[in-house]
FIZA-41082 format. One record per residue: x, y, z of N, C-alpha, C, CB in turn; chain. Coordinates in steps of 0.1 Angstrom, whole numbers, m for minus. Atoms other than C-alpha are relative to their C-alpha. Last residue first. Glycine has a CB too. Example, Ala and Ser with C-alpha at 12.3 -4.5 7.8 and 13.67 -1.06 7.14 Angstrom:
R   n.east   n.north    n.up   ca.east   ca.north   ca.up   c.east   c.north    c.up   cb.east   cb.north   cb.up   cadena
R       m9       m11       0       137        m11      71       m8        11       8         4          5     m14        A
R        9       m12       0       123        m45      78        9        12       0       m10          0      12        A
END
This chain:
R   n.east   n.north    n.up   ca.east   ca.north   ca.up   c.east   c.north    c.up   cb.east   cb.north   cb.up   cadena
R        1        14       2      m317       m247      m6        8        m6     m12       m14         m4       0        A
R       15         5      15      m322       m210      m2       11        m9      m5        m8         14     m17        A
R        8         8      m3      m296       m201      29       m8        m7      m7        m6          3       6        A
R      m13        10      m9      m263       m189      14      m15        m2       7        18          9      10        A
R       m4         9       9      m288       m167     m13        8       m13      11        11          8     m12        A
R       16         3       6      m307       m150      16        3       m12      m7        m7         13     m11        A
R        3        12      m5      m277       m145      31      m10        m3       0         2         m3      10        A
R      m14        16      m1      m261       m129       4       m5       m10       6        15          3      11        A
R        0         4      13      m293       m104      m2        8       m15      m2         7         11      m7        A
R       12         5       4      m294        m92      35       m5       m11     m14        m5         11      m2        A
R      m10        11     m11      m257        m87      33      m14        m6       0        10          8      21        A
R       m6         9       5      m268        m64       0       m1       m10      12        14          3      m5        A
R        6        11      11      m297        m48      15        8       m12      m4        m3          6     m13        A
R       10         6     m12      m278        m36      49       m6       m10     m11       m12         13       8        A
R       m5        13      m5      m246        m25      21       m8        m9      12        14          4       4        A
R       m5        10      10      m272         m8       2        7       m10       6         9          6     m10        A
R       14        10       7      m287          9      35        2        m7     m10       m12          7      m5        A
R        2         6     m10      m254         22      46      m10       m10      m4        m4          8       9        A
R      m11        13      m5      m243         36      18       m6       m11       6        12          5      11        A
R        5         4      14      m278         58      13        7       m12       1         2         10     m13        A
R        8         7      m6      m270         68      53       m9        m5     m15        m9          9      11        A
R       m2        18      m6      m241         73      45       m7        m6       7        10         m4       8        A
R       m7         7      10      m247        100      16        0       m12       8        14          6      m5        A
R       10         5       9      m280        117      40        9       m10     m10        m8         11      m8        A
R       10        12      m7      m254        118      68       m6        m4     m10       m10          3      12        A
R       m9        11       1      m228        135      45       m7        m9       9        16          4       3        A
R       m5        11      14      m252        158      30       10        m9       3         7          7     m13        A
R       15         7      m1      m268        169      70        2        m5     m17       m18         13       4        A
R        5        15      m8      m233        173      81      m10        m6      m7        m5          1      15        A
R       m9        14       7      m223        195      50       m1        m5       7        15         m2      m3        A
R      m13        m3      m8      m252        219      57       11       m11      m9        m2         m4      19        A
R       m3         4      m8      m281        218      29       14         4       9        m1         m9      m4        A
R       m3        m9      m7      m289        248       7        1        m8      13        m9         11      m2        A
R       m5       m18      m2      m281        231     m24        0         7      11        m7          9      m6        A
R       m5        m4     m11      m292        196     m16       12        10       5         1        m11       5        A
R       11         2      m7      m316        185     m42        8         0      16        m7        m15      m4        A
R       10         0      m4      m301        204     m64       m8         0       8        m1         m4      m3        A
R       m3       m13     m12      m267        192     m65      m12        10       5        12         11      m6        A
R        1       m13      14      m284        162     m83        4        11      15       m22          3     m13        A
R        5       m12      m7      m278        131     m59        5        13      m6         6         m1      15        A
R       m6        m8      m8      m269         99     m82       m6        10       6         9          5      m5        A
R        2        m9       8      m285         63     m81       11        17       4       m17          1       1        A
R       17        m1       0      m264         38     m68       m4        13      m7        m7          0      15        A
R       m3       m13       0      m231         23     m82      m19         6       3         9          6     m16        A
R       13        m6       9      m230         m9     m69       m2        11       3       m12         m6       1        A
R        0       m17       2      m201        m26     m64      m14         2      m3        11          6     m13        A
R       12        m7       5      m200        m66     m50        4        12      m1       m11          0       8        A
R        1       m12      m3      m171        m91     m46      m12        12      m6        12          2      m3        A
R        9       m11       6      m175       m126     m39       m1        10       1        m9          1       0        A
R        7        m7      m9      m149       m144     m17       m8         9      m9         9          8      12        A
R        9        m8       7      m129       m172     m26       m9         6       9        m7         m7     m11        A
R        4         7      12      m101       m180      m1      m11        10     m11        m7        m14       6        A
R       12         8      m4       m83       m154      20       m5        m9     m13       m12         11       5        A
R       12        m1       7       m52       m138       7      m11        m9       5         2         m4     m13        A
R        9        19       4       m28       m134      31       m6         3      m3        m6        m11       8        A
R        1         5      11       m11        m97      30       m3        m9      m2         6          0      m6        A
R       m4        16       6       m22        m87      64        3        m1     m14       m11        m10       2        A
R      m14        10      m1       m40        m62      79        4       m11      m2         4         m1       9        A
R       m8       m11      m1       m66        m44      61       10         2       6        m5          7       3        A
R        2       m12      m9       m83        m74      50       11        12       5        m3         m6      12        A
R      m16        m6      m8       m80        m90      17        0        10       8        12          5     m10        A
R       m6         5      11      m111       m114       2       15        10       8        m9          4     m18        A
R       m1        16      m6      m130       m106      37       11        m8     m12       m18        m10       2        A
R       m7        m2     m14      m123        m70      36       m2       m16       1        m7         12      13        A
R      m15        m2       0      m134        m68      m2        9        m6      10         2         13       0        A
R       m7        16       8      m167        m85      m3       20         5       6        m4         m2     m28        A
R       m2         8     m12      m187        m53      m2        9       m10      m2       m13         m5       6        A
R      m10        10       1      m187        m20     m18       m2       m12       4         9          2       6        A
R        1        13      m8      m215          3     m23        8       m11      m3       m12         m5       1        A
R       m3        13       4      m210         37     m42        1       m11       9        10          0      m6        A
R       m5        10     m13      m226         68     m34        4        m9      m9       m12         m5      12        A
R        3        15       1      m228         91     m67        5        m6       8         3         m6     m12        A
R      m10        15     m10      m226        129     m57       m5       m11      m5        m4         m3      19        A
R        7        11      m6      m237        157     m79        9        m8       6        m7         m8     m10        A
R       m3        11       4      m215        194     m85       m6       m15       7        13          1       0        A
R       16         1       1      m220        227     m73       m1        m6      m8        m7          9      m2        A
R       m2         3      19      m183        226     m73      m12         3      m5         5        m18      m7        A
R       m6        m8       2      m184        243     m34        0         1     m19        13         m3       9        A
R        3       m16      m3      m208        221     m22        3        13      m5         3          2      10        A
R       10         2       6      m194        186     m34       m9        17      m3        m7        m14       9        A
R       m7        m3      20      m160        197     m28      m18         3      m5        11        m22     m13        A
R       m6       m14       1      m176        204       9        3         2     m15        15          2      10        A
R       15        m6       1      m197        169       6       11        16       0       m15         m5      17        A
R        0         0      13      m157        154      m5      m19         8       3         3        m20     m10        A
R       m4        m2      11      m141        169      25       m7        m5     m12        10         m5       0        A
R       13        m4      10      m167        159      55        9         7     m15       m12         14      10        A
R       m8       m14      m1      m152        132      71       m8         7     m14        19         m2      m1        A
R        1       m13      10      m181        108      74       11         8       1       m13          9       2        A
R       10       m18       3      m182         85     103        9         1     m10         1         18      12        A
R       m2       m10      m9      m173         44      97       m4        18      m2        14         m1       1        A
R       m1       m13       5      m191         17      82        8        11       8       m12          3      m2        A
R       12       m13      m2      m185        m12      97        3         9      m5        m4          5      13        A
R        3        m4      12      m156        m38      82      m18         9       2         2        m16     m12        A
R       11         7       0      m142        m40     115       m9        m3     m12        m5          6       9        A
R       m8         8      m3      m106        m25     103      m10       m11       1         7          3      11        A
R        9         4      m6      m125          0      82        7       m11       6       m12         m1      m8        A
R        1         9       0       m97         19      57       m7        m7      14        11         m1      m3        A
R      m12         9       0       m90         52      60      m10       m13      m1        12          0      14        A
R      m15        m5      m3      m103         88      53        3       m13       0         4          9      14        A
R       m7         5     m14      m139         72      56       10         5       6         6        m12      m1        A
R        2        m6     m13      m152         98      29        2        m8      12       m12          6       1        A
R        6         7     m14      m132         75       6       m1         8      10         6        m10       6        A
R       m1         2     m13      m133         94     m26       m4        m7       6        m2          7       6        A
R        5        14      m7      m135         94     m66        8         2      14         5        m15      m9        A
R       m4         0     m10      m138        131     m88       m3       m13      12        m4         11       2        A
R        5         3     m10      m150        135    m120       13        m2      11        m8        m11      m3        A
R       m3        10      m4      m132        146    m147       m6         0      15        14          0      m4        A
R        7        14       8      m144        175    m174        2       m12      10         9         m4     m16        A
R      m13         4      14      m118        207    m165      m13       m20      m7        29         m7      13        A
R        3       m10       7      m146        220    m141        7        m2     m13         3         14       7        A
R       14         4       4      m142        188    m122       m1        12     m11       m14          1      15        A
R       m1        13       8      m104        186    m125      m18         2      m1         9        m16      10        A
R       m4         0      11      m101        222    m109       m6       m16     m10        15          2       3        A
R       12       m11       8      m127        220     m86        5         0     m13        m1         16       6        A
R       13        10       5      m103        185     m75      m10        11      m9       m11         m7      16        A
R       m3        14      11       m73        205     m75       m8       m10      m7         7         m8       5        A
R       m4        m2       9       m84        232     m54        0        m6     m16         6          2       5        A
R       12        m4       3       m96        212     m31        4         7      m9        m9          5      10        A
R        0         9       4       m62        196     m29      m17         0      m3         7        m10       7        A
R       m1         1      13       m45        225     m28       m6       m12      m3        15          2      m4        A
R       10       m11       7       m68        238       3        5        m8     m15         5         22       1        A
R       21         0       0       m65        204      24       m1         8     m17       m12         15      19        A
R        0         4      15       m23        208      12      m17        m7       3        16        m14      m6        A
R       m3        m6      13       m23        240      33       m3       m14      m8        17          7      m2        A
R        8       m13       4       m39        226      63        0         4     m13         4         11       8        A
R      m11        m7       8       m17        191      64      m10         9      m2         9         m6     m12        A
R        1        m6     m10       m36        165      92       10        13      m7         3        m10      12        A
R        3        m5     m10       m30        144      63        2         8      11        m1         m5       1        A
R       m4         7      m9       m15        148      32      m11         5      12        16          2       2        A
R        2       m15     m12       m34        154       1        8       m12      13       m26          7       5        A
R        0        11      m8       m33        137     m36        0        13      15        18        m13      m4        A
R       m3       m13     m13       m48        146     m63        6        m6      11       m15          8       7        A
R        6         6     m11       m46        121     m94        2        15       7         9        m15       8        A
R        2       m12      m4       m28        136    m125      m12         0      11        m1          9     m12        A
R       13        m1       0       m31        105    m144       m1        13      10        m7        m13       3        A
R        0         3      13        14        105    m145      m14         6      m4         2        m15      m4        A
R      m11       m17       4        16        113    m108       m3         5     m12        19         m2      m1        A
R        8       m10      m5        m7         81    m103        2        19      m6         4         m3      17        A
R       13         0      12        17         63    m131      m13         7       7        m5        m18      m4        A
R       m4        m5      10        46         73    m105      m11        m2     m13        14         m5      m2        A
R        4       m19      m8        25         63     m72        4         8     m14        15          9      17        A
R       13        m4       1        22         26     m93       m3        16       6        m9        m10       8        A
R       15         3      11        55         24    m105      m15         1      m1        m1        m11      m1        A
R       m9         0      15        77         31     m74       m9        m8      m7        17         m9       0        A
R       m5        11       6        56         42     m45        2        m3     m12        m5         m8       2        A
R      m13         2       0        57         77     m35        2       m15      m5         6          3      14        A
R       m8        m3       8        23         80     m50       15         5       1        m6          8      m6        A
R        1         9       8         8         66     m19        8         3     m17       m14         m2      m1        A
R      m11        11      m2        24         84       7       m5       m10      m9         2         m7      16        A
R      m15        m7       4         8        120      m7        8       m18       3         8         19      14        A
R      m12       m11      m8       m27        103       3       11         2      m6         4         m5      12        A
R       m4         8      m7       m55         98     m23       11         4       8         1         m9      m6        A
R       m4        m7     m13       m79        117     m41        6       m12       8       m13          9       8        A
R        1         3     m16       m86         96     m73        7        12       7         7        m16       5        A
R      m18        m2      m7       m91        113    m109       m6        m6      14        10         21       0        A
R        1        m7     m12      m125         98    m128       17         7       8        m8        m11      10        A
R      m12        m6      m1      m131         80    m160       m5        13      17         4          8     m19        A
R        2        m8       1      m152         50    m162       13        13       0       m10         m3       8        A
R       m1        m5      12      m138         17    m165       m8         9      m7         0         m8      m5        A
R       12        m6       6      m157          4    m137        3         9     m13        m7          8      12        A
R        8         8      11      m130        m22    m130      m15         6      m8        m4        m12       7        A
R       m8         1      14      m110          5    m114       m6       m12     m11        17         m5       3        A
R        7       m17       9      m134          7     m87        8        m3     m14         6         22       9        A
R       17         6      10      m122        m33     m80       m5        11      m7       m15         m5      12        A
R        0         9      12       m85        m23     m79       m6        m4      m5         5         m7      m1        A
R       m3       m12      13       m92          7     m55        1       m11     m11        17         11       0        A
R        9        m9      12      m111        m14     m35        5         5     m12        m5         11       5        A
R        3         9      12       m82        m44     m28      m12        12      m9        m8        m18       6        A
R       m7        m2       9       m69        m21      m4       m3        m5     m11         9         m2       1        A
R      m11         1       5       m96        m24      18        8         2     m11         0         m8       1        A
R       m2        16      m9      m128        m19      35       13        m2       1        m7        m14      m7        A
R      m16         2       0      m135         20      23        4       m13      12         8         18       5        A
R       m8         5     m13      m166         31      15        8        m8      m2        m7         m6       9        A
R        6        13      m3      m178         49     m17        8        m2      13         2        m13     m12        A
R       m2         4     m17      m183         86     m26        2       m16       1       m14          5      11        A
R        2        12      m9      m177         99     m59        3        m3       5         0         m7      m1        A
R       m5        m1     m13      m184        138     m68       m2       m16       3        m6         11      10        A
R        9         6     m13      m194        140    m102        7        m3      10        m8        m12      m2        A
R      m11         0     m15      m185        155    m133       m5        m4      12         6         13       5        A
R        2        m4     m11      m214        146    m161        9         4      13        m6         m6       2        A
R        7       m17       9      m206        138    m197       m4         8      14       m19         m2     m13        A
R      m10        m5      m5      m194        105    m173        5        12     m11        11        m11       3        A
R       m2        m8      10      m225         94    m165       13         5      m7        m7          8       3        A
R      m13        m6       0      m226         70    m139        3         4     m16        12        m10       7        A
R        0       m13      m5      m259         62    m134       11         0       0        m5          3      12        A
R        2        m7       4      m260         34    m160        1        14       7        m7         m5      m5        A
R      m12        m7      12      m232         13    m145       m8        17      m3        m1        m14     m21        A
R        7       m12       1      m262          3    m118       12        11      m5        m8          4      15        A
R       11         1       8      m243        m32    m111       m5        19      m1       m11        m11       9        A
R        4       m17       0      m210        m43    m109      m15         0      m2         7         12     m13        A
R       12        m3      10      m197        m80    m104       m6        11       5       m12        m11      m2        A
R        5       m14      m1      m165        m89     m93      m13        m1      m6        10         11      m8        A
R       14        m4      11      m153       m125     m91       m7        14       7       m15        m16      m2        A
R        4       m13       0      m120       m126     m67       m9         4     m11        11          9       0        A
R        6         4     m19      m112       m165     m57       m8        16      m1        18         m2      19        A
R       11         0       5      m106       m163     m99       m9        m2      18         0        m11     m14        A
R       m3         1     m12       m76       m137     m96      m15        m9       0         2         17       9        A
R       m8        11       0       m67       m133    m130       m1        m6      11        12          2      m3        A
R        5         7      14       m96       m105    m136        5       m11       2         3          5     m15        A
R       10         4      m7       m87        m91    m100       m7        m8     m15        m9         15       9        A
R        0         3     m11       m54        m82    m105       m9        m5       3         3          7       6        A
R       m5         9       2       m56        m73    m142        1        m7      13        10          2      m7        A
R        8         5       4       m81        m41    m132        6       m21      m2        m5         10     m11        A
R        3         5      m9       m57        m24    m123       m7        m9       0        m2          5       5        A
R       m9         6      m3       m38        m24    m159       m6         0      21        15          9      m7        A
R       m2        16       2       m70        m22    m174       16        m6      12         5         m1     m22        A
R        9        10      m4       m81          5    m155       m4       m10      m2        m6          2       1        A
R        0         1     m12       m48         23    m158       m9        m5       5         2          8       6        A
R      m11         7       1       m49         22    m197       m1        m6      15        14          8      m4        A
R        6        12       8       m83         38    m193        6       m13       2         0          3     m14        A
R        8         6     m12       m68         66    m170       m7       m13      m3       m11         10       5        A
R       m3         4     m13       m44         72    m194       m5        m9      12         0          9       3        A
R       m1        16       5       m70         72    m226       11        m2      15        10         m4     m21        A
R       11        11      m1       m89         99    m203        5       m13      m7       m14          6      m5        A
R      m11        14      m2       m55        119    m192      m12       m12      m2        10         m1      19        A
R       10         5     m12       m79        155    m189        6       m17       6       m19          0      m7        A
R       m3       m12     m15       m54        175    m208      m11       m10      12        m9         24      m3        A
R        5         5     m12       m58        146    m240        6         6      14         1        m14       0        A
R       12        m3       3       m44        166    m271      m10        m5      11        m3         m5     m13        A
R        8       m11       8        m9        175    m266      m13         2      m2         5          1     m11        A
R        0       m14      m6         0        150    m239       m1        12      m6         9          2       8        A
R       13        m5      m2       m13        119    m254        0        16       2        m6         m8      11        A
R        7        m1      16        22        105    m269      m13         7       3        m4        m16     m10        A
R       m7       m11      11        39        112    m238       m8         5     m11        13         m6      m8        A
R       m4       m12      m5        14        100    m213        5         6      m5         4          2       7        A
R        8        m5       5        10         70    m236        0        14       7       m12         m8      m1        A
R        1        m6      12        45         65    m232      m11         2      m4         6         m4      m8        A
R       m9       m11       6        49         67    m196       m4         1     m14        16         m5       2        A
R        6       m19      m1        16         43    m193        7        12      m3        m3          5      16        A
R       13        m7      10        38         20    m214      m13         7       6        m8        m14      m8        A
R       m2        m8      15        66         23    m193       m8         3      m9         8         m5      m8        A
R        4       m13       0        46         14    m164        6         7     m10         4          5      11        A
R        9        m7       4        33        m18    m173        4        15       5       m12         m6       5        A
R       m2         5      16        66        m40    m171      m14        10      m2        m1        m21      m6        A
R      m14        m9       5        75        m25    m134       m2        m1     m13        17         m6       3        A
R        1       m11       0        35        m29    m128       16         4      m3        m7          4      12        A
R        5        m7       6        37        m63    m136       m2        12       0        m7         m4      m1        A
R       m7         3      16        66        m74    m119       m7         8     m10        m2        m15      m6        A
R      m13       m11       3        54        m56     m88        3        m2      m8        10          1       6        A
R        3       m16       2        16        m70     m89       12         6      m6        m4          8      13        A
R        9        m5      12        30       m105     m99       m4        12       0       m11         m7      m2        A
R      m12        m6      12        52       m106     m69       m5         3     m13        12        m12      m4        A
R       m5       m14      m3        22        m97     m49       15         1      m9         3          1      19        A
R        4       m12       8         2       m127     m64        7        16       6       m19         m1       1        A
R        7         2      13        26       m155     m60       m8        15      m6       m11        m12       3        A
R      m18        m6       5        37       m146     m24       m3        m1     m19        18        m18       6        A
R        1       m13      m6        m2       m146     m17       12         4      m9         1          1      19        A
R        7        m7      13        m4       m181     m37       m5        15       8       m16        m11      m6        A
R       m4         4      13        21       m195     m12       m4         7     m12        m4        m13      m1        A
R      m13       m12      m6         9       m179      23        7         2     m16        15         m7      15        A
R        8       m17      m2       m27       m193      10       16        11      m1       m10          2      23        A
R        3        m3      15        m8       m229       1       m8        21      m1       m18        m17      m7        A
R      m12        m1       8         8       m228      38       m3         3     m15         8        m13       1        A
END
């Protein structure tokens, strides 16, 4: 009952807060839009204001590590895996700048799809041919224009919280922009809020870690299977170390 309690608690708090935080993304969007084309104080704003969810949240301690590879004088193709809804609100604590790729049914929602709309996000519908191309498009564009690029080659959300295959859209961008990849390693999320359900679970430690990145370079004349195995199989092995890592700590005395 206290879980169902402090759930109802923090979801009315998202919506309140985001009806009272979107006007002031609206107006830095106004006031910015002659000299920031790339929306980087925007996106800033938006990673404080995701970011508030998980700062006030104290069952949800974040901690990042390997900041320094993420350059962001550098456009870059980011990959991480995809547990839950709660990611996007932890990435957003990396207070880097990047546009998300996300689906067309998310920026229908009132306040947060409309401040997506606003940061000039990509968005793509599934199983939708034509909006694949505009949304490759859209990303080459945004990388060539200065702004990285953030995906879940999962496509969806991990019910089991295993890794799942590779779709191969962001190694194709990756290919096409002749542009690096930075894997990113999640964990924690799916047990702090799984992918069905709005109950909040108790405390649950959440991990990111940005690992090193993959210089287009070193896999220019690869296929796109054999760069999207070599990306989750980098994934993979971080989140094998981490779980490794945890219960290392949850046994030592």
């Amino acid at each position: 009952m206290l879980r169902a309690v402090q759930s109802l608690v923090f979801w009315a708090f998202l919506v309140s807060s985001s009806a009272a935080l979107f006007p002031v993304a609206g107006a830095i969007w106004l006031v910015t839009l002659p000299f920031d084309r790339q929306k980087f104080l925007l996106h800033r704003f938006t990673c404080f204001w995701g970011s508030l969810y998980t700062w006030l949240n104290p069952a949800w301690p974040v901690s990042i590590s390997g900041r320094e590879h993420f350059d962001e004088q550098v456009p870059t193709v980011l990959v991480a895996n995809h547990l839950s809804t709660l990611d996007i609100l932890v990435l957003f604590r990396l207070f880097k700048h990047f546009k998300w790729v996300s689906k067309v049914e998310n920026f229908r929602l009132p306040f947060i799809g409309w401040n997506m709309t606003l940061n000039g996000y990509v968005r793509i519908e599934r199983g939708n041919c034509a909006s694949a191309v505009r949304m490759f498009d859209a990303c080459e564009h945004a990388l060539t224009s200065g702004s990285s690029i953030m995906m879940f080659p999962e496509g969806t959300r991990s019910s089991s919280g295993q890794l799942r295959s590779f779709k191969p859209g962001a190694f194709q961008l990756a290919l096409r922009a002749r542009r690096p990849i930075i894997p990113i390693a999640l964990y924690g999320t799916a047990e702090a809020l799984p992918k069905r359900g709005f109950v909040l679970r108790g405390r649950h430690p959440i991990e990111v870690k940005i690992l090193e990145p993959i210089p287009f370079e070193s896999f220019a004349d690869a296929t796109v299977e054999e760069l999207s195995a070599r990306v989750r199989d980098r994934i993979a092995m971080a989140l094998e170390e981490g779980a490794k890592s945890r219960e290392s700590a949850r046994s030592t005395p």
